[in-house]
Backbone as a chain_set.jsonl record, in Angstrom:
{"seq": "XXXXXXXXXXXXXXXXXXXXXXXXXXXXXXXXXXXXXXXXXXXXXXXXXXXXXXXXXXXXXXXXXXXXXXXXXXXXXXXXXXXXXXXXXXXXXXXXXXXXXXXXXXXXXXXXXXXXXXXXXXXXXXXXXXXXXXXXXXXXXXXXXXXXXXXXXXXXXXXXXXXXXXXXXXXXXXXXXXXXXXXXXXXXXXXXXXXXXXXXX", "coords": {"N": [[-9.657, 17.926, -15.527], [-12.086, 15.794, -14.801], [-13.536, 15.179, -11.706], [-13.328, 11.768, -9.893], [-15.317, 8.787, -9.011], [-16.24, 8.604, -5.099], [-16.853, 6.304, -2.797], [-18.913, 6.628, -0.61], [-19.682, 3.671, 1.893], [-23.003, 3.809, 3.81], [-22.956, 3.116, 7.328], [-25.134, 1.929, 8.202], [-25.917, 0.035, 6.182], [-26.758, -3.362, 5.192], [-24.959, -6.331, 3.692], [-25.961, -7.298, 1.526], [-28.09, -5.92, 0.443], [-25.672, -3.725, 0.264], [-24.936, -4.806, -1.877], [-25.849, -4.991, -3.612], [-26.648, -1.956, -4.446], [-23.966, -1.272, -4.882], [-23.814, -2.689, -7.403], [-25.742, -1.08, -8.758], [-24.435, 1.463, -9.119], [-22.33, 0.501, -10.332], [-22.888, 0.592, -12.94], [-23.522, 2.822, -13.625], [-21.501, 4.429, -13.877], [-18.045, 4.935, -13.589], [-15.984, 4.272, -10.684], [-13.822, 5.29, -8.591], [-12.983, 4.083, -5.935], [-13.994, 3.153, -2.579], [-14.755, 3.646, 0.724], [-15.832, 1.504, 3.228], [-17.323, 2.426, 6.294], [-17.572, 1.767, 9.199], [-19.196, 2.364, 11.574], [-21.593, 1.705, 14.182], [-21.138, -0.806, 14.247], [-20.744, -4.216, 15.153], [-17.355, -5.326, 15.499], [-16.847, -8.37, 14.372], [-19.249, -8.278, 12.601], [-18.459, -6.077, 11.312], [-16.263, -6.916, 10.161], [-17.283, -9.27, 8.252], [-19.02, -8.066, 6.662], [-17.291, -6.281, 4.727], [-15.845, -8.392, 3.672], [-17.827, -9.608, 2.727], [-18.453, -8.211, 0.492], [-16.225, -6.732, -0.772], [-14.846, -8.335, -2.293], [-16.338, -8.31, -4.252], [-16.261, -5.278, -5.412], [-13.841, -4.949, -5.971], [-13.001, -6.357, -8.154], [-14.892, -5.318, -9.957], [-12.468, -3.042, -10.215], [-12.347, -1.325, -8.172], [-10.883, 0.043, -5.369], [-11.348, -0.618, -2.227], [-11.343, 0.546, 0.597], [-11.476, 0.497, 4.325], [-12.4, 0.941, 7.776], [-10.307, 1.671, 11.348], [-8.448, -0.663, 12.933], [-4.536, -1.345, 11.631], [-4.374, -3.516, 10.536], [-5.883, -4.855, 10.136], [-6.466, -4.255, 7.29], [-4.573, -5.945, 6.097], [-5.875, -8.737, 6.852], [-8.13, -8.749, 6.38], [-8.025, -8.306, 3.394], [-8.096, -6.02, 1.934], [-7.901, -2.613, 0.19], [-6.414, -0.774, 1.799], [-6.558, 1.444, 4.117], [-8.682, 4.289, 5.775], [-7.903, 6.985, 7.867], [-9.436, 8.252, 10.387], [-8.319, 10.069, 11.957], [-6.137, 12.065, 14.45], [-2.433, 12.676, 14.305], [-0.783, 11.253, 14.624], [-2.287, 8.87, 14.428], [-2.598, 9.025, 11.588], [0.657, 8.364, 10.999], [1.13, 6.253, 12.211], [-0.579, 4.678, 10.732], [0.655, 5.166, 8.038], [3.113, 4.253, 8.373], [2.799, 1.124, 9.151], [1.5, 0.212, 6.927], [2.322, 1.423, 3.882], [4.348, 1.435, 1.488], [2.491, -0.992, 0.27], [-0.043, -0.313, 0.669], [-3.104, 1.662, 0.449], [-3.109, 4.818, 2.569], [-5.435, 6.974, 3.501], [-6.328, 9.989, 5.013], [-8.485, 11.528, 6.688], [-10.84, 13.46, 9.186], [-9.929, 16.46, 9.167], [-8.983, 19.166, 11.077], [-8.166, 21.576, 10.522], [-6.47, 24.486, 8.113], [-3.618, 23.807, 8.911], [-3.992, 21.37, 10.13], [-4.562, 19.975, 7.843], [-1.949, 19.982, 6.356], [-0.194, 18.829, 8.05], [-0.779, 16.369, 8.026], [-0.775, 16.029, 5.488], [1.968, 15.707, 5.098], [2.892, 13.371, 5.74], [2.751, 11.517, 3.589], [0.644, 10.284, 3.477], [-1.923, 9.282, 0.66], [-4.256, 10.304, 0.153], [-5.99, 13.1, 1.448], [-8.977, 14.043, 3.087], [-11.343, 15.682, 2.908], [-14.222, 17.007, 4.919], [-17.394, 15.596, 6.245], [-18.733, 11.989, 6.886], [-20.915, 11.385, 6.647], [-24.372, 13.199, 6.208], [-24.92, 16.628, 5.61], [-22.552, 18.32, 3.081], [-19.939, 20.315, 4.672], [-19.597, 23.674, 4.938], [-17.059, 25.112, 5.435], [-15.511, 22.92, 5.572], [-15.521, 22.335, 2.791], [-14.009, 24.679, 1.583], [-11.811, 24.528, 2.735], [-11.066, 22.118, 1.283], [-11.022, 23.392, -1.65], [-8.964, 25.431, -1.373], [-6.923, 23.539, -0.802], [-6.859, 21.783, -3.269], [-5.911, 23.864, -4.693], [-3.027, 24.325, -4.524], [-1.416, 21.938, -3.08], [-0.285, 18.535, -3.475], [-0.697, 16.14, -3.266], [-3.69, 14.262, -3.73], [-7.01, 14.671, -3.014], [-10.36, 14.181, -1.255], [-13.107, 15.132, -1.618], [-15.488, 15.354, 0.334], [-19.52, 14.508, -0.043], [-22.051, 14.031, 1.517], [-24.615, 14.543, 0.792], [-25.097, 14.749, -1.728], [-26.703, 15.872, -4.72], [-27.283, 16.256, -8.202], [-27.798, 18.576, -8.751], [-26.523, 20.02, -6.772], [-24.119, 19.3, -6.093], [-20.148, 19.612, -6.288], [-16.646, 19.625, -7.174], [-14.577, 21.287, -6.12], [-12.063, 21.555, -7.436], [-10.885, 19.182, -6.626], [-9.445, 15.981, -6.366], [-11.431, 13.675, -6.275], [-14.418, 12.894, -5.582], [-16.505, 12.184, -2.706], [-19.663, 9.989, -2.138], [-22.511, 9.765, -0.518], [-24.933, 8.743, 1.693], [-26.857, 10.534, 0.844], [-26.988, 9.001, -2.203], [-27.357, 6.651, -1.966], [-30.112, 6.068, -0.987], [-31.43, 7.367, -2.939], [-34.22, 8.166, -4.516], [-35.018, 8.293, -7.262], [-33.373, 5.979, -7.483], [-30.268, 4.72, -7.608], [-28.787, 4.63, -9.818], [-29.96, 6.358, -11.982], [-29.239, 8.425, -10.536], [-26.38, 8.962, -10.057], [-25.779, 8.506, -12.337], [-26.811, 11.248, -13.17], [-25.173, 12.769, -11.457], [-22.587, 12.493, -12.382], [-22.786, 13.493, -14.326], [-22.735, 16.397, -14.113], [-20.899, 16.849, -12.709], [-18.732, 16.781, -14.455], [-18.566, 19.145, -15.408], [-18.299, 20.647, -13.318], [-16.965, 22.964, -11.209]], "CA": [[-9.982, 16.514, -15.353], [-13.166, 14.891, -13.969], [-13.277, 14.57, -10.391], [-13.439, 10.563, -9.952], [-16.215, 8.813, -7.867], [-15.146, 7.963, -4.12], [-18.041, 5.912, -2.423], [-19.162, 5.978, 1.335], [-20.741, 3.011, 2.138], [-23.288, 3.95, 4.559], [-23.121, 2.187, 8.539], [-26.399, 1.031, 8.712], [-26.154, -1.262, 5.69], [-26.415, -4.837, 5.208], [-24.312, -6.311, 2.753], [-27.155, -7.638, -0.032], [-28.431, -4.293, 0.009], [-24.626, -2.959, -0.173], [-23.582, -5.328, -3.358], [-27.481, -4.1, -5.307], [-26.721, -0.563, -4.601], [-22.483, -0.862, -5.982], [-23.895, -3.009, -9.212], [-26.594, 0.247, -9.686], [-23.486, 2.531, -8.914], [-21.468, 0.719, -11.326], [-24.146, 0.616, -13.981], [-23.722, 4.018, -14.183], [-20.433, 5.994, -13.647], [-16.556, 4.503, -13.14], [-16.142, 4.781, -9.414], [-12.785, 4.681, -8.103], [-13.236, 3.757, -4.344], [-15.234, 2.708, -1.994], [-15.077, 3.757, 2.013], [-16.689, 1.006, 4.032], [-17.262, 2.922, 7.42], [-17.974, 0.964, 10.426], [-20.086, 3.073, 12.229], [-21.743, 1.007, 15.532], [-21.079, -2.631, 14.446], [-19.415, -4.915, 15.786], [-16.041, -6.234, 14.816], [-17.392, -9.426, 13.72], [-20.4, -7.962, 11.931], [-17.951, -5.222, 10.028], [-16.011, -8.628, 8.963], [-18.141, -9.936, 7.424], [-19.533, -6.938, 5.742], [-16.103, -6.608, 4.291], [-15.512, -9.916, 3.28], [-19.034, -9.673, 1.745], [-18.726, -6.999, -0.615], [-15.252, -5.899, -0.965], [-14.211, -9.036, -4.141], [-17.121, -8.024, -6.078], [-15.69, -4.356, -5.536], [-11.979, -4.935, -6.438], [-13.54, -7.46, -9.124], [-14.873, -4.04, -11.192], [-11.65, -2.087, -9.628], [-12.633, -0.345, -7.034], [-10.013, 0.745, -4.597], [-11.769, -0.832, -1.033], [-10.924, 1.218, 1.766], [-11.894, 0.156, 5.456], [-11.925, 1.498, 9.012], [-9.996, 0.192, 12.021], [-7.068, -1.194, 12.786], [-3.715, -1.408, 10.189], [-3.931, -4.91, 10.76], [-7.169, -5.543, 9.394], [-6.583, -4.587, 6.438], [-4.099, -7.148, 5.508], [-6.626, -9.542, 7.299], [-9.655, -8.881, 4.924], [-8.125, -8.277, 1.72], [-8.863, -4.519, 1.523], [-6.779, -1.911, -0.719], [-6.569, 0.496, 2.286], [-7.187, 2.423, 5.249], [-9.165, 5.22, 6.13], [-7.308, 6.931, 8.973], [-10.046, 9.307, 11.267], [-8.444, 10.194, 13.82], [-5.359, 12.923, 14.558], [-1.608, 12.966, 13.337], [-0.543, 9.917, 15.146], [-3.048, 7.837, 13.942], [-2.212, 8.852, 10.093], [1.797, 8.303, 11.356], [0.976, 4.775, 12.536], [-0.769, 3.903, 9.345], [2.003, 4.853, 6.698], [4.425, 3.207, 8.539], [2.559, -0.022, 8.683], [1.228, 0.059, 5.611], [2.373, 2.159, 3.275], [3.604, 1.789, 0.139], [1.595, -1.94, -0.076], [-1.51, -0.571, 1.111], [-3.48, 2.844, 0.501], [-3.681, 5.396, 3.493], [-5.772, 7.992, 3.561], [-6.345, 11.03, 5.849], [-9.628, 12.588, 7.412], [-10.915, 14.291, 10.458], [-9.181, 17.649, 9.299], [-9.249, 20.176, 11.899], [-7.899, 22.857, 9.862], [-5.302, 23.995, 7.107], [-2.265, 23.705, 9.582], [-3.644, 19.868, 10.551], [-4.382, 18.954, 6.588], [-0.821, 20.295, 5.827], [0.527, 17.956, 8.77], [-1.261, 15.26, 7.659], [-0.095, 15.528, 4.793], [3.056, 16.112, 5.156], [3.093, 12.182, 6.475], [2.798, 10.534, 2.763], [-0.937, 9.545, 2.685], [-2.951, 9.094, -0.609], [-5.355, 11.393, 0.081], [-6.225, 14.16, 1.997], [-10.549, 13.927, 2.696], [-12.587, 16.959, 3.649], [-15.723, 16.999, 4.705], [-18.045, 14.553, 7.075], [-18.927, 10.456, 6.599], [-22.553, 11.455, 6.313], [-24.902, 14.506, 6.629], [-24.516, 17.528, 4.355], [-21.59, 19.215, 2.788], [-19.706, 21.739, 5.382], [-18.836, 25.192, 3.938], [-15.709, 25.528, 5.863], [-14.548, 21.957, 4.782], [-15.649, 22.762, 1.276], [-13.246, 25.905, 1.735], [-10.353, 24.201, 2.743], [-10.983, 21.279, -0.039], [-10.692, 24.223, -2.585], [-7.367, 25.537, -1.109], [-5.421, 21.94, -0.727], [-6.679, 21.623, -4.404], [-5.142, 24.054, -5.697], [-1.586, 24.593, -3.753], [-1.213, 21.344, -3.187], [0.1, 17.614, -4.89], [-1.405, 15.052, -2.474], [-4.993, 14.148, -3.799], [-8.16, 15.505, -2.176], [-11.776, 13.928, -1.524], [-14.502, 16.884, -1.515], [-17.151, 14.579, 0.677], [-20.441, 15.311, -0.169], [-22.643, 12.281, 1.245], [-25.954, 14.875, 0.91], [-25.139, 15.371, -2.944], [-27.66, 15.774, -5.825], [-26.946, 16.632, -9.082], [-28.12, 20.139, -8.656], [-25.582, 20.604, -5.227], [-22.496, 18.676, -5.779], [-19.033, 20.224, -7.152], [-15.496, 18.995, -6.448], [-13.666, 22.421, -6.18], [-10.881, 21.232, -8.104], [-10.245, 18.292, -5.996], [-9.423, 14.326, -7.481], [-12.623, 13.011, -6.414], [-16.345, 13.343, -4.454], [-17.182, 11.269, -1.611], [-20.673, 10.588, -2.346], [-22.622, 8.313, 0.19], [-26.221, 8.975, 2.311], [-28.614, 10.674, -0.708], [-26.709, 8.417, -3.25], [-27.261, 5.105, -1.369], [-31.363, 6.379, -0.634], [-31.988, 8.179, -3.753], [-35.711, 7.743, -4.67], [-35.153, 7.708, -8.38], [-32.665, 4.629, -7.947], [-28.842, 5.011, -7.216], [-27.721, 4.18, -11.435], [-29.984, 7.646, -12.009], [-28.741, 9.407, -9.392], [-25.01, 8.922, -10.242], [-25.369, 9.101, -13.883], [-26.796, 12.809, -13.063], [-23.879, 13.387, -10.393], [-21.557, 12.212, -13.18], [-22.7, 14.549, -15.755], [-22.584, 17.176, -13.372], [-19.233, 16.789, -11.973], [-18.166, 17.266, -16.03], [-19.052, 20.673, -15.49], [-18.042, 21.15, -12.035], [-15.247, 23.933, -10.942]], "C": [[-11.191, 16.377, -14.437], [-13.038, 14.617, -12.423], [-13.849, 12.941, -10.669], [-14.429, 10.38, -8.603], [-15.695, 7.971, -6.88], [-16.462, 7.331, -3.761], [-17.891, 6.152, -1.025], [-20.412, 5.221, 1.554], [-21.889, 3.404, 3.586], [-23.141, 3.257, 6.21], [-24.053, 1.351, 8.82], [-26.358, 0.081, 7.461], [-25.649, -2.425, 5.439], [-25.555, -5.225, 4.32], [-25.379, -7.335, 1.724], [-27.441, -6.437, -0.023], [-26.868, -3.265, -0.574], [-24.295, -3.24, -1.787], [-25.241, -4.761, -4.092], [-27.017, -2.931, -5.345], [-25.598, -0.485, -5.227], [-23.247, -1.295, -7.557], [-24.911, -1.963, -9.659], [-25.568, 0.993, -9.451], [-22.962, 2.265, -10.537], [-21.631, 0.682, -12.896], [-23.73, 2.343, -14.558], [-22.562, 4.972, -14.063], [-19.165, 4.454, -13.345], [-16.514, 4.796, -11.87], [-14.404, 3.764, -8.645], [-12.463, 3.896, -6.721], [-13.963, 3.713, -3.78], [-14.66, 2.823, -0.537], [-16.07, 3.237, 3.228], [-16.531, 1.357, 5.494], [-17.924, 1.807, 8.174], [-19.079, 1.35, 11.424], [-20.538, 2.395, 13.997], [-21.549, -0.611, 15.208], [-19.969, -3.443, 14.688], [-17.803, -5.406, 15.144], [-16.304, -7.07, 14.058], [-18.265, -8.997, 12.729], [-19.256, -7.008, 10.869], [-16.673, -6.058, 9.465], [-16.323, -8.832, 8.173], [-18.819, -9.044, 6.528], [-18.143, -6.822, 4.614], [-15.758, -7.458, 3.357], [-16.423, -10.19, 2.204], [-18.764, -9.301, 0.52], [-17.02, -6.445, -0.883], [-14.596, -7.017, -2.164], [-14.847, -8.577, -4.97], [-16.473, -6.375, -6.508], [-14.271, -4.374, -6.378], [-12.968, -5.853, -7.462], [-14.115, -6.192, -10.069], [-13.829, -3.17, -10.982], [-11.964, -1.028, -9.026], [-11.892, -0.534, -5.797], [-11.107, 0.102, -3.483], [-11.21, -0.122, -0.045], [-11.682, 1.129, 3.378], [-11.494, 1.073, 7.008], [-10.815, 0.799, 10.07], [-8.541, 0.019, 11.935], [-6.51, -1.556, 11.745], [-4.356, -2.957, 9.942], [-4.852, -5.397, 9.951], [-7.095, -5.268, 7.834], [-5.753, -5.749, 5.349], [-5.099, -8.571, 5.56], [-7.886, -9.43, 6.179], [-9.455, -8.629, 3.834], [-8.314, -6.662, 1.443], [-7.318, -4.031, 0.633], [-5.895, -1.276, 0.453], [-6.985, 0.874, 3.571], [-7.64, 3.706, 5.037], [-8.941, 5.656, 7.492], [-8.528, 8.365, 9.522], [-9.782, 9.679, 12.501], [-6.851, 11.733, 13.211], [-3.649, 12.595, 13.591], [-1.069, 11.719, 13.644], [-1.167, 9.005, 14.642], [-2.181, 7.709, 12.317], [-0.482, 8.078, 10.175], [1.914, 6.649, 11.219], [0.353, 3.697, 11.105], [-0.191, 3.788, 8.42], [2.778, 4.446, 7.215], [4.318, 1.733, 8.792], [1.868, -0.556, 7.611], [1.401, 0.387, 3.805], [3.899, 1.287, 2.524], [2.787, 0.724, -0.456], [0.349, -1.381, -0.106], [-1.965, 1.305, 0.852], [-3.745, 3.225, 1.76], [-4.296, 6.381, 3.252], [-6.311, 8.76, 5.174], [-7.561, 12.192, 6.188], [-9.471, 13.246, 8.792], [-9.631, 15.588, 9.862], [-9.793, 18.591, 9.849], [-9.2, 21.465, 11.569], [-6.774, 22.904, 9.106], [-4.091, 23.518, 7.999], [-2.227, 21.887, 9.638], [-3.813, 18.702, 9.247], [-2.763, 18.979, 6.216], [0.222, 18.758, 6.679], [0.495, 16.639, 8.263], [-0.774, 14.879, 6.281], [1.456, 15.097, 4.392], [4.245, 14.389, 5.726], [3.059, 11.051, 5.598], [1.304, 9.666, 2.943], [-1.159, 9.781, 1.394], [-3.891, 9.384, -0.845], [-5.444, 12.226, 1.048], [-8.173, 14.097, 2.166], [-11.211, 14.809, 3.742], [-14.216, 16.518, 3.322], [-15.981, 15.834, 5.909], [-18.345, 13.195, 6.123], [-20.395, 10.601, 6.279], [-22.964, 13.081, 6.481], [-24.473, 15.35, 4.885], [-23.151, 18.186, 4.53], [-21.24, 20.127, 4.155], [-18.872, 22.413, 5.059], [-17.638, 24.962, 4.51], [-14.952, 24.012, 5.354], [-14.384, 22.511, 3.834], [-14.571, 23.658, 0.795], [-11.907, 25.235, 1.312], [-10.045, 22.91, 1.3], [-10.368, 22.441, -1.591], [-9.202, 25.21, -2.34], [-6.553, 24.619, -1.111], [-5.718, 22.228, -2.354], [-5.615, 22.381, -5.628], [-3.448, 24.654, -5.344], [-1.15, 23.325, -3.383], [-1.484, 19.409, -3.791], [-0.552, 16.476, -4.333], [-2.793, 15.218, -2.736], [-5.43, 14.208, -2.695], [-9.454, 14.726, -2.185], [-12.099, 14.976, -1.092], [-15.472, 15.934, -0.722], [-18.365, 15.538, 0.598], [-21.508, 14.038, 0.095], [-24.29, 13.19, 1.263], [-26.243, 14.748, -0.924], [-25.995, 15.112, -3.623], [-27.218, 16.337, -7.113], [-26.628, 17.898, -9.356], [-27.157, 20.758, -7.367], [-23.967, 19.901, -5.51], [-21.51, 19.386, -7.015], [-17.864, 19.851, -6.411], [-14.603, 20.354, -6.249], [-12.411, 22.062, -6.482], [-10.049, 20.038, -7.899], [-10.181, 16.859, -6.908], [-10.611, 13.715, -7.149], [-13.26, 13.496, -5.32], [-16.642, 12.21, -3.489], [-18.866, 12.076, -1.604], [-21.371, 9.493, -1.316], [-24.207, 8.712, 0.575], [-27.397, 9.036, 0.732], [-28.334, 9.358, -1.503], [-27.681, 6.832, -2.755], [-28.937, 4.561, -1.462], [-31.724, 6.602, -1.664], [-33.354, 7.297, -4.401], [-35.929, 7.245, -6.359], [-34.067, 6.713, -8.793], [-31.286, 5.407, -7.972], [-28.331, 5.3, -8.829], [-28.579, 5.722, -11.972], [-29.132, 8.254, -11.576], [-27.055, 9.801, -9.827], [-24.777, 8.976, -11.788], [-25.393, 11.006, -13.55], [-26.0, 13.398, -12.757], [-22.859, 13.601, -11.443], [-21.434, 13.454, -13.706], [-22.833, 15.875, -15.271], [-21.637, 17.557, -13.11], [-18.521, 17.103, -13.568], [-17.661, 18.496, -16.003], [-18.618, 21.485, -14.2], [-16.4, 21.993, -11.586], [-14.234, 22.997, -10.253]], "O": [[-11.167, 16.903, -13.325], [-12.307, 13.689, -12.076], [-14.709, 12.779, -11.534], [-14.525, 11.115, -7.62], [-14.999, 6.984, -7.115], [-17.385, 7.792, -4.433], [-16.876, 5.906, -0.374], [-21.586, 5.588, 1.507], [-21.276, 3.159, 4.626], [-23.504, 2.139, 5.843], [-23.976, 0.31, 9.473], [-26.924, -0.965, 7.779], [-24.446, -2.681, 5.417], [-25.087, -4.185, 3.855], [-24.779, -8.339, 1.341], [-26.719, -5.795, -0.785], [-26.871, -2.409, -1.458], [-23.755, -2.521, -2.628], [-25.348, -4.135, -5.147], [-26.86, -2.591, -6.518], [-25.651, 0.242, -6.219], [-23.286, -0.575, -8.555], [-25.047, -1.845, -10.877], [-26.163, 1.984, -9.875], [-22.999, 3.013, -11.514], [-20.78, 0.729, -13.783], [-23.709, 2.787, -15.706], [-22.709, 6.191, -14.15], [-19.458, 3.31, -12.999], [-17.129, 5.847, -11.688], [-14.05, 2.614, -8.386], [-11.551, 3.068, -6.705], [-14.994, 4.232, -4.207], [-13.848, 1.906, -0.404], [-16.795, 3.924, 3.947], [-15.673, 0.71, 6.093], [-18.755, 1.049, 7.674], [-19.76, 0.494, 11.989], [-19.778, 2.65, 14.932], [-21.86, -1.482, 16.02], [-18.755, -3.373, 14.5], [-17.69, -5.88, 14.013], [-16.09, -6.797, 12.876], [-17.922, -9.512, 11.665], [-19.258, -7.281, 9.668], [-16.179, -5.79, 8.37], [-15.71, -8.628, 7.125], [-19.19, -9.562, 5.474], [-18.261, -7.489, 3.586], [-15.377, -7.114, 2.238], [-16.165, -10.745, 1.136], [-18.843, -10.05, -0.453], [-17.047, -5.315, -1.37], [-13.817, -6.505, -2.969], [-14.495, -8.339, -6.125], [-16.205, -6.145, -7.687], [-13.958, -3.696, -7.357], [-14.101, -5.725, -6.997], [-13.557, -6.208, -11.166], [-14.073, -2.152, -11.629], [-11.813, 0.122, -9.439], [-12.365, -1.413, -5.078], [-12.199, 0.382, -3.979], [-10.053, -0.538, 0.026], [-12.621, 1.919, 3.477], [-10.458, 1.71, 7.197], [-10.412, -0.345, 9.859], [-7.717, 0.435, 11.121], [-7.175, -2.029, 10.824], [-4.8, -3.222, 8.825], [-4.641, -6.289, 9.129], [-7.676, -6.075, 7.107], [-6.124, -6.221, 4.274], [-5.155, -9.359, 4.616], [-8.265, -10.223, 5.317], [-10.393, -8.624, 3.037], [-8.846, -6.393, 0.366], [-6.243, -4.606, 0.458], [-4.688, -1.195, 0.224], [-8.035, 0.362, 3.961], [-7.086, 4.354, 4.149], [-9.52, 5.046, 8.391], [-8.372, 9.45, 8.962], [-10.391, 9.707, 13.571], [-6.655, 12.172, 12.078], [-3.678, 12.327, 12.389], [-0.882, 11.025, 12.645], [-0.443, 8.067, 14.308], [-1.454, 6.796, 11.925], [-0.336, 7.165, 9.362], [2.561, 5.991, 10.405], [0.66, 2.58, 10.688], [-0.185, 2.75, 7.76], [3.611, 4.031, 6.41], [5.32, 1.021, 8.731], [1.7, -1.766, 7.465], [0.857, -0.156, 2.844], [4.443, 0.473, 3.27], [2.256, 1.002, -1.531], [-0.459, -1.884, -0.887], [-1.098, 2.145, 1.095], [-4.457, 2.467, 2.418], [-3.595, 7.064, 2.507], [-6.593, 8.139, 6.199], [-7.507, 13.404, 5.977], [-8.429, 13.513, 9.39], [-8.468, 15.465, 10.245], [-10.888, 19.001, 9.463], [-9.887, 22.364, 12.053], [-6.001, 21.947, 9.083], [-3.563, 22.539, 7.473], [-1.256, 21.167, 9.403], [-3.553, 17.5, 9.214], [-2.313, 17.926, 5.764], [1.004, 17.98, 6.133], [1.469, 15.908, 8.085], [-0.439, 13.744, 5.939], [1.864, 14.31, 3.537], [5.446, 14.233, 5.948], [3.202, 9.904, 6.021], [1.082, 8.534, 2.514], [-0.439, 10.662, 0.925], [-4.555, 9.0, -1.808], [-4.552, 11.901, 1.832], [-8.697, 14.119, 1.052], [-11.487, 14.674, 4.934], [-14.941, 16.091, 2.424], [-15.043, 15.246, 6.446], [-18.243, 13.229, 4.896], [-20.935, 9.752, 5.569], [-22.184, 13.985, 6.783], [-24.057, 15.003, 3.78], [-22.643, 18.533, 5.596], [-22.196, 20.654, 4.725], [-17.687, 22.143, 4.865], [-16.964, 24.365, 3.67], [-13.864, 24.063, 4.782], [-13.38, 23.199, 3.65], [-14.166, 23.48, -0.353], [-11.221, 25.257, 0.291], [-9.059, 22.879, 0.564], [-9.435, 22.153, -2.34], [-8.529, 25.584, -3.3], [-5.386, 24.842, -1.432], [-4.849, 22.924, -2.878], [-4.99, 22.028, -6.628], [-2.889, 25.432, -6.117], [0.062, 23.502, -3.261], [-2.512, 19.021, -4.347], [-1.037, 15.743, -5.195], [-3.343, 16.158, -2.161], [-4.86, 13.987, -1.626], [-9.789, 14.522, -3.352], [-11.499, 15.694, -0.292], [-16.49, 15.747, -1.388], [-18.438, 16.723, 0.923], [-21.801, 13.22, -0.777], [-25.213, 12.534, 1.746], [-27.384, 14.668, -1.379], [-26.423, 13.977, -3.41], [-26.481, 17.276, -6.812], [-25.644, 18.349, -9.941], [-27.171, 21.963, -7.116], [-22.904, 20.223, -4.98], [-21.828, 19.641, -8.177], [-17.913, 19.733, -5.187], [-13.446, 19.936, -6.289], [-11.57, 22.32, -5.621], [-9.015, 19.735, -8.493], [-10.788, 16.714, -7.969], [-10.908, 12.964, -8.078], [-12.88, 14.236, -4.412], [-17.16, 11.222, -4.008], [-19.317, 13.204, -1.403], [-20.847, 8.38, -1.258], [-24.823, 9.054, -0.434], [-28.128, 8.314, 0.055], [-29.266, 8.556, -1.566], [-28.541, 6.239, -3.406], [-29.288, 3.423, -1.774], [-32.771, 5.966, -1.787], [-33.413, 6.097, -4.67], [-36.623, 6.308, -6.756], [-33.763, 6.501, -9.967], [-31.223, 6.586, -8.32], [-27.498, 6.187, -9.013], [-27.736, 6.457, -12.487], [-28.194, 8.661, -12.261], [-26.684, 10.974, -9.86], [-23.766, 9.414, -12.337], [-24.457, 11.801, -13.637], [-25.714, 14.456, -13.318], [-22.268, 14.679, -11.511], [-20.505, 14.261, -13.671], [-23.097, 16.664, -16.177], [-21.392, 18.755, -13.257], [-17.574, 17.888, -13.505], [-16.581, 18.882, -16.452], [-18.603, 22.712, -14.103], [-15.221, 21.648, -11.665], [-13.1, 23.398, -9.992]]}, "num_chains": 1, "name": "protein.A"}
């Protein structure tokens, strides 16, 4: 099966620039989710970012996923959390959200703390960094959860190009930085990724 596309919205953008770059995303590939990171803005400001862009998202079905307190996501409408932090954190999120609301599970330290993590009923499992390039030793462990275990996997890859990205067996690619930038236009860029990922181990 196809790895499916995960999005990471970048931190630094606005939301008119966010909703042009999803309708060239969705121009070109099915894209199951979307990871609006927060990065330095304010509360108020990643509101409203939110609020912006996350109907037209769910409006083609796309899974919204937000940073941040449980709370918020009942408050803005989202699908979801994105839990970055340790085992406690993930703990605190399936038990106030879970089974209404998607949790998922980053910051993995290593197999012992994906196993924990998982081991806590999230909806994903997500190796790898929010930006930057691919790191081998994530990459590693993405290709061991995949194939020993039942709890879906993101592979992040927010440097990816057609010619670099592969899901090592995992349910989908966190694709975010190049994609968002890409020079020959995002609805290229992600067709290529697509037809790539076809092919991808």
């Amino acid at each position: 099966m196809t790895a499916q596309i995960f999005l990471i919205v970048p931190d630094q953008i606005d939301a008119p620039t966010c909703l042009t770059r999803l309708d060239e995303a969705l121009a070109a590939s099915p894209v199951a989710a979307m990871l609006m990171t927060r990065g330095q803005r304010s509360e108020g400001a990643y509101k409203a970012l939110v609020k912006a862009v996350a109907p037209r998202a769910q409006a083609a079905g796309v899974a919204v996923l937000i940073e941040g307190d449980p709370g918020l996501v009942r408050m803005l409408g989202a699908d979801g959390l994105h839990v970055h932090g340790g085992v406690n954190d993930v703990k605190a999120a399936t038990a106030a959200l879970k089974p209404d609301f998607i949790v998922g599970a980053g910051q993995i330290a290593s197999r012992h703390d994906a196993m924990s993590k998982g081991e806590l009923g999230p909806d994903y499992i997500f190796f790898g960094p929010l930006s930057g390039p691919r790191d081998p030793e994530q990459r590693e462990m993405a290709r061991w959860w995949a194939g020993i275990m039942e709890v879906p996997s993101v592979l992040s890859d927010p440097a990816a190009t057609a010619d670099s990205v592969t899901a090592e067996g995992g349910d989908f690619v966190g694709l975010g930085d190049s994609l968002w930038a890409a020079p020959e236009g995002v609805t290229a860029r992600l067709a290529a990724i697509s037809k790539a990922l076809e092919t991808s181990p």
